[in-house]
C-alpha positions, 0 to 999 in steps of 0.5 A: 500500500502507497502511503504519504510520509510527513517528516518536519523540515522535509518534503512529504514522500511516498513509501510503499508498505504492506500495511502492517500496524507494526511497520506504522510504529516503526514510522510514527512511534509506538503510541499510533493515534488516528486524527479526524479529519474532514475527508470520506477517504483519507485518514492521518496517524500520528505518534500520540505522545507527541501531542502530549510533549509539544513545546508551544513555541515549537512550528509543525506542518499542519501543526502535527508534531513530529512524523505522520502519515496519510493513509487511504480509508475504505470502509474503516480499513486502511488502503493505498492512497490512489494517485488523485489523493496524493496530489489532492494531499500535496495540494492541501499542504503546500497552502500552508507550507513552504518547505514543499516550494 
């Protein structure tokens, strides 16, 4: 499954795993949580722990601290972001981040 990788400092980037919950926490953390968001097909996890320790003062892409990934939501599985939803996702984040330019 192709998901979107979000690094700070870093332009997001495509990696391609096998959908294992265990290969997320090697990418996010261990403490994996789910973020809404306002999309039918498109979901966002990130490492909870990070939320807990955030410095205020600290800036975040889309203000999510630290590593997260955008993934393809069907039916409350996961899957692989298709294409359109790649482009649609870089689109969003450019508007309010500069390190994509």
């Amino acid at each position: 499954m192709n998901i979107l990788i979000c690094e700070p400092n870093l332009p997001p980037y495509i990696k391609s795993i096998k959908g294992k919950y265990g290969e997320l926490q090697e990418i996010i953390g261990d403490n994996v949580k789910a973020l809404p968001l306002n999309h039918p097909s498109i979901i966002v996890m990130c490492n909870e722990d990070h939320f807990e320790n955030q410095s205020k003062y600290e800036t975040h892409r889309l203000n999510i601290p630290g590593i997260f990934v955008f993934l393809g939501r069907e039916n409350n599985r996961l899957r692989s972001l298709s294409e359109d939803e790649i482009n649609e996702i870089i689109h969003t984040i450019r508007k309010e981040d500069f390190t994509l330019i």
